[in-house]
C-alpha positions in Angstrom: 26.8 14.6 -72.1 29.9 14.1 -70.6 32.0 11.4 -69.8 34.6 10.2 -67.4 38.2 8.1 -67.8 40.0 8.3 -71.2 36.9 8.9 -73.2 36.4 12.5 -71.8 40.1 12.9 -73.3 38.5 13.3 -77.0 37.0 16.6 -76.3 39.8 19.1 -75.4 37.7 21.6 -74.0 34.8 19.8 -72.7 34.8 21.7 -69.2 34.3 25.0 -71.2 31.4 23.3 -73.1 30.1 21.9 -69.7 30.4 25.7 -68.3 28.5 27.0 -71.9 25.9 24.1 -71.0 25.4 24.7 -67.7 25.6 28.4 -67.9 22.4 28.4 -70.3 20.4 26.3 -68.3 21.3 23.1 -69.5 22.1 19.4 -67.6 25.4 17.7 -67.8 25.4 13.6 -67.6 27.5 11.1 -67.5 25.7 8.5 -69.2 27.8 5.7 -67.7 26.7 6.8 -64.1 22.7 6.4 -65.3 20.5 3.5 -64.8 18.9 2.5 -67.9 15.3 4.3 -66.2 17.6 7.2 -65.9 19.1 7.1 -69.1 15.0 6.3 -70.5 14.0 9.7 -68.6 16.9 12.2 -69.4 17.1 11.9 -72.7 13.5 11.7 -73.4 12.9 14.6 -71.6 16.0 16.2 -73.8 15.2 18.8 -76.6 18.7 19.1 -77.2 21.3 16.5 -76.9 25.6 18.0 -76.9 27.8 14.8 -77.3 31.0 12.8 -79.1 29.5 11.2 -82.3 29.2 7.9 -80.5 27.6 8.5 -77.6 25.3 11.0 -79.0 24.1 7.7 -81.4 23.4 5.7 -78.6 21.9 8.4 -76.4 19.2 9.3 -79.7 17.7 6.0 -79.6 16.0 7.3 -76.3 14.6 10.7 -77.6 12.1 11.8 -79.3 11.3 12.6 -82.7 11.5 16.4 -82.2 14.8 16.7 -80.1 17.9 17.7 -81.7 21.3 16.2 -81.9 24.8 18.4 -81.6 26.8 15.6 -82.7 30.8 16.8 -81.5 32.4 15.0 -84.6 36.1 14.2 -84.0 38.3 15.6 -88.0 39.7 12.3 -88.2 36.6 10.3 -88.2 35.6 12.1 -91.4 38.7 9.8 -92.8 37.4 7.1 -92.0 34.4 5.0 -94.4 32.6 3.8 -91.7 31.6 7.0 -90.6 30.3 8.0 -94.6 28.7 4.4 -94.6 27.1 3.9 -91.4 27.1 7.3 -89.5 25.0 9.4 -91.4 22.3 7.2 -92.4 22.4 5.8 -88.9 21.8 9.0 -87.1 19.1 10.4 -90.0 17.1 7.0 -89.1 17.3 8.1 -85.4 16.4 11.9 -85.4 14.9 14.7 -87.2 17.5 17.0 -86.9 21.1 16.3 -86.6 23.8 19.0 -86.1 27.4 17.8 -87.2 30.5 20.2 -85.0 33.5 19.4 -86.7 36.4 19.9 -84.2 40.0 21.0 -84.6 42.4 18.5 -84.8 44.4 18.9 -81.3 47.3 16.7 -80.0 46.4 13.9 -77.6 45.9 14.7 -74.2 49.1 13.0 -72.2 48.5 9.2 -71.6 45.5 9.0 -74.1 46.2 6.9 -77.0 42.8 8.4 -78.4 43.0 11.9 -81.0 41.3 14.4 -79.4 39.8 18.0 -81.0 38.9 21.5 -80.0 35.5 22.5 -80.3 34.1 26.1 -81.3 32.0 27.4 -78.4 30.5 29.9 -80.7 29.2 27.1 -83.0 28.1 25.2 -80.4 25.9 28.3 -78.6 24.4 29.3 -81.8 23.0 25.9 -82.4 21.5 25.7 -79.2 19.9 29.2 -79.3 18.7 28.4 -82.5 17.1 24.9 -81.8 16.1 26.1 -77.9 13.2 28.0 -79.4 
């Protein structure tokens, strides 16, 4: 999934994990440009879903049972207790199989009030070759 305005800001490097996406076959959507039949369709149709820890939460209530999550988990969330309290259990009550990618803590893009991380694209590939098959 990707994401447009300040949001897209979180991910450092989300073009390169676009390309890696892309590159293997995969879709990239903005979530925010999908009707909610779109949004109904995509994701259900998704065996593997690549997102920010939010939107991948929202976007799992739409698949099914056997689809996989790559949840891109900002550092600093794993600070806070929300993400301990509610997170976890929140995502383990949506999906089978949850992947957590925990980023490098990076500087904030310019203008972004928001902390943003660098994500392994090694990590990331092997997950999807391993839960592609």
């Amino acid at each position: 999934m990707k994401r447009s305005g300040t949001s897209s800001r979180r991910i450092r490097n989300s073009s390169d994990i676009e390309a890696l996406v892309e590159g293997l076959g995969g879709l990239c959507v903005d979530p925010s440009t999908l009707s909610f039949d779109q949004k109904l369709k995509t994701f259900q149709g998704s065996k593997i879903l690549i997102g920010d820890g939010s939107s991948t939460i929202n976007a799992a209530l739409f698949m099914r049972g056997d689809s996989h999550l790559i949840s891109l988990t900002d550092p600093l969330a794993l600070a806070n207790d929300d993400f301990f309290l509610g997170g976890f259990p929140y995502l383990d009550s949506i999906s089978q199989q949850t992947s957590f990618v925990i980023g490098t803590h990076a500087k904030p893009l310019e203008g972004s009030p928001l902390s943003s991380a660098i994500y392994p694209l090694s990590v990331i590939s092997k997950l999807i070759e391993i839960h592609s098959s």
